[in-house]
N, C-alpha and C positions, 0 to 999 in steps of 0.2 A: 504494500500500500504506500503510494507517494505521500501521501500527508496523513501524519502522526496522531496529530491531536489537536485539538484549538489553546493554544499557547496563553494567550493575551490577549483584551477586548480593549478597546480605549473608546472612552463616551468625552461628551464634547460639555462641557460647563459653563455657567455662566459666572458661577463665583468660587474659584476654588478652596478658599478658609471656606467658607460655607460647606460645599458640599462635602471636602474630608469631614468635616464635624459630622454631619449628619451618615457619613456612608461608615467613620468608626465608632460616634457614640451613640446614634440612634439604632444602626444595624447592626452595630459591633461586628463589622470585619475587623480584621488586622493588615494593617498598615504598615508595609513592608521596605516602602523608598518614596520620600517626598524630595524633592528642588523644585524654586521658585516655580516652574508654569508645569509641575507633573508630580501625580501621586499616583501609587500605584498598593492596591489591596489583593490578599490571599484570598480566593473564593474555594476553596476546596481541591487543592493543585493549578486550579484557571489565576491568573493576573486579572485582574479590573481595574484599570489606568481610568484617572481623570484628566482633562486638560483643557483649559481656556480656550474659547476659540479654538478650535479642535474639532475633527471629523473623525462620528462613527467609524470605526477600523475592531476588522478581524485579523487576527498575528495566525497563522496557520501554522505548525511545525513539522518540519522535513528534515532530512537527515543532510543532505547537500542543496542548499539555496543553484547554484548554477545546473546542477542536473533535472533539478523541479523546471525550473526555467525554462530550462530547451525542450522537455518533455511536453508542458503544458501549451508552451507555444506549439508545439509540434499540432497539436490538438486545438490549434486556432483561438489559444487565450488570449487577449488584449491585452498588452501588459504595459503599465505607465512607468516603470522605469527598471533598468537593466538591473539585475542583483552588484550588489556594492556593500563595503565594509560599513558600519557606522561605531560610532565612539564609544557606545557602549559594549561593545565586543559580540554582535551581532552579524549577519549576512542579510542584505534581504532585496526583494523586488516585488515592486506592486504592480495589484492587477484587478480588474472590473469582471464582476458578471455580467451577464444578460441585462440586469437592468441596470448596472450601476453602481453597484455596490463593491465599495473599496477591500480586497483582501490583501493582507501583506504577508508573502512564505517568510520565513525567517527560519537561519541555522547559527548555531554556534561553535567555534569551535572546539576541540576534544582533546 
């Protein structure tokens, strides 16, 4: 199976202190890594990231970012941008379904 499991979910906020308060002490998740414009909570192995200004995003997990890539392209995925390192020590490249919706594969390295 190409993809793993649903990694990380990032929802889009209007007020960050706000909603961490309400997503760790109303819901009591736990609250795993905050910086100024990102918080991110344990939902049971899933990540649930907050972020200002910020677009619904599904983090998808695969064992190699660049072999998902050529694979799904293969299979005529639209994909908004090529797999690339980022700072957090992640792999990843985003891609659209059928209607729209933003998926991001993401690997790590091992």
């Amino acid at each position: 199976m190409l993809i793993k499991k649903v990694q990380h979910l990032t929802f889009p906020v209007s007020d960050l202190k706000k909603a961490v308060d309400f997503y760790e002490n109303v819901l009591g998740l736990k609250k795993t890594g905050e910086w100024g414009n990102y918080a991110i909570f344990d939902v049971g192995g899933v990540e649930l990231a907050l972020e200002p200004k910020g677009r619904f995003s599904i983090f998808l997990l695969v064992d190699d970012v660049d072999k998902a890539y050529e694979a799904l392209r293969e299979k005529g995925v639209e994909f908004l941008t090529e797999p690339k390192d980022q700072y957090w020590g992640g792999r990843t490249a985003e891609f659209v379904d059928l209607d729209g919706n933003k998926f991001i594969i993401e690997s790590f390295k091992k």
